[in-house]
Every structure is written in C-alpha cells, then in structure tokens.
C-alpha positions in Angstrom: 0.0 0.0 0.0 1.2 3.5 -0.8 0.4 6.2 2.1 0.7 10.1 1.1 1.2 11.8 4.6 0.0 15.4 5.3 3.3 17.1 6.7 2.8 18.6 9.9 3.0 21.9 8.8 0.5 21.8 5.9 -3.0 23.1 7.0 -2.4 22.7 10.9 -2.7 18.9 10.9 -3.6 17.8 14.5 0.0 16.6 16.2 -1.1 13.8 18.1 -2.6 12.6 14.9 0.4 13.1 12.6 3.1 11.4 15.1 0.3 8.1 15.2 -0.1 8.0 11.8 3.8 8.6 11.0 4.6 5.7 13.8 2.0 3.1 12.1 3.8 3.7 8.8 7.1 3.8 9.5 7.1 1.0 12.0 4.8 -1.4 9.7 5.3 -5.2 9.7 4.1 -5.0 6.0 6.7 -4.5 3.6 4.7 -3.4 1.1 3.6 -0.3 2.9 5.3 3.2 1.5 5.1 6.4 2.5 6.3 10.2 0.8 4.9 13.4 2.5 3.4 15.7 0.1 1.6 19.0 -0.5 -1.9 19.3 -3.0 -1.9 23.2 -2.9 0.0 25.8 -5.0 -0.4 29.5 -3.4 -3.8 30.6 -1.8 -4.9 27.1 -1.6 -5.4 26.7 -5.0 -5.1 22.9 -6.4 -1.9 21.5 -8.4 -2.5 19.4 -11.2 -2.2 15.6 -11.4 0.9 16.4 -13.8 2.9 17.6 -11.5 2.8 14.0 -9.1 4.2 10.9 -9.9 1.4 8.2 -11.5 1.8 6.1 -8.8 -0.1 9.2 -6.6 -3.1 8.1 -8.5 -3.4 4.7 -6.3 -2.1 6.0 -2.8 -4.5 6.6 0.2 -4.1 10.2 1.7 -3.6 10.3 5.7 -4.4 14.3 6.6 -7.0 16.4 7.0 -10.2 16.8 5.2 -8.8 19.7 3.5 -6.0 17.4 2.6 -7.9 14.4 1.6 -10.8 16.5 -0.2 -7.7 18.1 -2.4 -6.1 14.9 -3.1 -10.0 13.6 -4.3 -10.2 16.4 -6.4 -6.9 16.4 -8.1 -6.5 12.3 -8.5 -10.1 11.3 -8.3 -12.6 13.6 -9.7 -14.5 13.3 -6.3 -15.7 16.9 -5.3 -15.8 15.8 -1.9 -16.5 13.6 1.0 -20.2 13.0 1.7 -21.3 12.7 5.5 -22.8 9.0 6.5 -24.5 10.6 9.6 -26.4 7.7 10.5 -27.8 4.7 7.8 -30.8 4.8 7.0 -31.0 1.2 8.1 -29.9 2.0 11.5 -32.9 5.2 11.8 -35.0 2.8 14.4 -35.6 3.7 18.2 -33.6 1.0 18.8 -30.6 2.8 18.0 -31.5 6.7 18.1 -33.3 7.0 21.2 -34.9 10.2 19.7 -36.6 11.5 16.4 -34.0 11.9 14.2 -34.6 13.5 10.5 -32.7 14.6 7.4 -34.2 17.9 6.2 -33.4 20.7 4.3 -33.1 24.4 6.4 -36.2 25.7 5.1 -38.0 22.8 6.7 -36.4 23.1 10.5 -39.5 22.9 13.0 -39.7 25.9 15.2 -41.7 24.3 18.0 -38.8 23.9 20.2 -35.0 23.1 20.8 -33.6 20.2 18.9 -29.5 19.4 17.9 -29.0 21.0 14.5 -26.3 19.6 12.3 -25.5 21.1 8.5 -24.4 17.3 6.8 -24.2 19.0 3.2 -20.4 19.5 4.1 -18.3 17.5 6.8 -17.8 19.2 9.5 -19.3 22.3 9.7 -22.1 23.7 11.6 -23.7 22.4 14.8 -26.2 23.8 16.9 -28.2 23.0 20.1 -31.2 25.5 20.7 -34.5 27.0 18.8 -33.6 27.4 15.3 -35.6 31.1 15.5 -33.2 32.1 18.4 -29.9 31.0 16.2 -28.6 34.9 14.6 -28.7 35.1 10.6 -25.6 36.9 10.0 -22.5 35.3 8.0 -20.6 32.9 10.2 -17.0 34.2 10.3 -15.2 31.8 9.3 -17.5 30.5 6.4 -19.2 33.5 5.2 -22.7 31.6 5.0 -25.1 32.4 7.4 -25.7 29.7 10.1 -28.8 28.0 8.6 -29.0 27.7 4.6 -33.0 26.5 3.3 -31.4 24.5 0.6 -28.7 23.4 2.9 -29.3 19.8 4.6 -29.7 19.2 8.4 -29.4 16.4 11.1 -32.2 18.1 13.4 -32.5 15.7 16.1 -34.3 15.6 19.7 -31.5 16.6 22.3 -30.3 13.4 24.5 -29.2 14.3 28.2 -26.0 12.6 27.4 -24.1 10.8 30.4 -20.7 9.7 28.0 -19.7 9.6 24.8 -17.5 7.3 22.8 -16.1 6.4 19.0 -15.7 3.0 18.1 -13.8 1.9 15.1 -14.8 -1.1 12.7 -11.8 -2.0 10.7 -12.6 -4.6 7.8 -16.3 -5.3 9.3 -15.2 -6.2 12.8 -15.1 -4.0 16.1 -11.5 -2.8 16.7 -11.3 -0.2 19.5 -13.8 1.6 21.9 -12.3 4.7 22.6 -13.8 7.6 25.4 -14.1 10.8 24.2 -16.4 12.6 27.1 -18.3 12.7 29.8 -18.4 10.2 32.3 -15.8 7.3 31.7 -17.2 4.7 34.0 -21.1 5.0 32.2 -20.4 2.1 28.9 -21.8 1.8 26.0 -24.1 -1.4 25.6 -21.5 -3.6 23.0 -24.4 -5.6 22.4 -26.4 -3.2 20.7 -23.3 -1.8 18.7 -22.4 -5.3 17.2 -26.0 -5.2 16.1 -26.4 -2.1 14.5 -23.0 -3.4 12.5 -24.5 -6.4 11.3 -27.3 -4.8 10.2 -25.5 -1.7 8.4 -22.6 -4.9 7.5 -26.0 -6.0 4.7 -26.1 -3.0 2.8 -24.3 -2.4 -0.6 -22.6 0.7 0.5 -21.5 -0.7 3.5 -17.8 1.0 4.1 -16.1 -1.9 6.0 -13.9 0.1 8.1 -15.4 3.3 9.7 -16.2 5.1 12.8 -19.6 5.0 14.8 -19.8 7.7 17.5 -22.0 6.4 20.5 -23.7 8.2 23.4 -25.5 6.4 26.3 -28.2 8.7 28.0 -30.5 7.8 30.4 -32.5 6.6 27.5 -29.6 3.7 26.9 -26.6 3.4 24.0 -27.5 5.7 20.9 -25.9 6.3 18.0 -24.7 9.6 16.9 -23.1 9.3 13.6 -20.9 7.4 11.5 -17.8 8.6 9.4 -15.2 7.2 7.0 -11.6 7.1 8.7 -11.0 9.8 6.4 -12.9 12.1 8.4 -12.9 11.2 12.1 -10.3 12.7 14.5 -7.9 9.7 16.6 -9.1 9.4 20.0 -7.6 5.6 20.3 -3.5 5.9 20.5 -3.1 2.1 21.0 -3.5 1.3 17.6 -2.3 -1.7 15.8 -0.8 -1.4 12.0 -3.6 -3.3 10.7 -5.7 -0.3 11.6 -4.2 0.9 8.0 -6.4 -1.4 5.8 -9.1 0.8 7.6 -7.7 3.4 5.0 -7.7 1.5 2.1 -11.5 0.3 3.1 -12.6 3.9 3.7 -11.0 4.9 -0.1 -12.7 2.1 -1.7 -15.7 3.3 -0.5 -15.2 6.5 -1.5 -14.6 5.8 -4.9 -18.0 3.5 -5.5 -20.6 5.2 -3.0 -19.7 8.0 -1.4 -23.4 8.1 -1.0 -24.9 11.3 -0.8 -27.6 11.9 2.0 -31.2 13.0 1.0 -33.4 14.9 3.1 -36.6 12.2 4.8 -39.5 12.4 3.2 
C-alpha cells in the first residue's frame, strides 16, 4: 500500500494525529507499505495538477485532514468531496437513536422547540443545540454563510441528556477499539447493541467496512450519533495496531463506488 502523509505543517494537521499515523507507517510489519509526504496546494490554496505528481499518486490513500484528503480527491479522483454517513438509514430505528431523528433541508427546520442541529451538506461544519428562530442570521465568520441555509441539509434531532460519549472503530467489518471521548468514563456503551447495528448496516451495498460510529449512552440507553469514513474522524484511540491501516484502504474504496450522498426524509 502507498500512504501520502499530510506534513505537519501543511493546514495545521492535529500533532497527536500526525506522530500516530507517521509511527504506524514507519514501523509497519508490512513491507509493502510506503510512505512520501506531500503538499496538493500551490499559493492561496489553489489545487496542483495531477501532472505535476508521480502516477503512482493516482493509487495511494491520503492520511491528513479533510482539506488534505478533499484536495487529493479532487486532483487524483474527480470526487468533489467527501459526503457525510450521519447515520444509515438502516440503522434510523428507536432501537438505535433513542430520539426523532430526521434529514431535512433548512427551510423545513421545525420551530416548536429546541432540537440538535447539524448542516451534513459538508463534513464538518455547523452544529447547533437550541431553537432554530433564536440561532442569529448573520455570516458565520469563518465560512461566510449564514448559520442555517434553506437548501442546505440538516441532522435536526431531539436533544439526548447525554451521560458519556464514545467512538468506536470497525476495521474490515469487525469492532476494533472503543475509545472515550467525554463525559463520564465509568457510564459504557451497551456492545451488544453496537455489534447489532454493524451487522445490520454490514447488509447494505454501501457498506464502508472500516469506519467510525460515534456512540452516546443517555438515560435513555446506547444511541448512535453518527458514522464517518476514517477519512474524516479525528484519533481518540493511540493504541492502535498497524492493521488499523487497511481501515484506510477500506474507507478509499468506499469513496470511490458510493460516497453516497444523504437525502433529506421524506
């Protein structure tokens, strides 16, 4: 496998990140595994062409950050970008959300009360917990769009009184780490319940094979919060074993078949 590493100094990539990611690959049992550190991005962050790489860039898996990833889709792929999972809609049961949970587009976004409001037309992006009528309409700083778009999609979601919060890694279909993240570390997740909802989503076509589920237990029990490709997931687990890397190679394959775009309930 060929591995493209964000240097550390390219777009701020997370340290603790960058030094696990480095030690997997440069301490791999697999002598196949290869590894050059590379930058997608002439000045003001505008995209090189595939000319200027090697060919063999065309077949490597990117380790960075979205930006970084996103860039390499563009330039080697033709993917625009990474589409949020959020949750399957297989998995959209009470048995696994312990709320109402619904895809919908801004201009849709009940008023009644306060729910969780996520923007999943972009990864990582806007989140917000209150009344969508008390949530100010001028541009966001840092994006320039204001905070809720009508043609934009949203996870708008009844708010769990969450006791702890974990991420749990799947690499190659099977559960490879439970990691804390927040909250209370002695309130676990029901494994049960999350080896079910794997199965289940383990039946569907576009199933990725190697992702990230991030679980909450409330007093309502173990729900799940949303599911990522590794591609897109920060590394709360720093005991990680070099097999974690097929995990990349999983989450790239599924980018180039599916990356299946979300569409708002109806």
């Amino acid at each position: 496998m060929f591995f493209i590493l964000q240097a550390q100094d390219d777009m701020k990539l997370m340290q603790v990140d960058y030094a696990i990611l480095k030690e997997l690959l440069e301490y791999s049992h697999f002598d196949h595994v290869e590894m050059r550190l590379a930058d997608f991005y002439n000045g003001d962050k505008q995209l090189k062409k595939s000319t200027e790489f090697p060919d063999e860039y065309r077949d490597a898996i990117p380790l960075g950050t979205i930006n970084f990833v996103t860039a390499y889709l563009n330039i080697f792929k033709n993917i625009e970008k990474m589409n949020p999972i959020e949750i399957p809609k297989c998995l959209r049961t009470d048995e696994f959300l312990k709320r109402k949970y619904r895809i919908m587009y801004g201009k849709d976004i009940p008023k009644d009360k306060a729910y969780f409001i996520k923007n999943v037309s972009t990864l990582k992006t806007f989140s917000y917990t209150g009344r969508i009528d008390a949530i100010c309409n001028e541009p966001d700083m840092l994006s320039g769009k204001r905070p809720i778009e009508d043609d934009d999609l949203y996870q708008v979601s009844d708010i769990l009184n969450i006791r702890s919060e974990y991420r749990v890694y799947f690499i190659a279909g099977e559960l490879y780490a439970i990691a804390y993240y927040d909250g209370d570390a002695t309130v676990f997740p029901d494994v049960n319940l999350i080896q079910k909802a794997n199965l289940i989503y383990s039946m569907q076509k576009d199933y990725p094979r190697s992702y990230t589920m991030d679980i909450a237990v409330s007093d309502k029990g173990t729900a799940i919060l949303e599911c990522h490709p590794l591609f897109s997931c920060g590394i709360y687990q720093t005991v990680l074993g070099v097999d974690f890397l097929y995990g990349y190679r999983d989450s790239m394959y599924y980018l180039e078949r599916y990356n299946t775009k979300l569409e708002a309930d109806t």
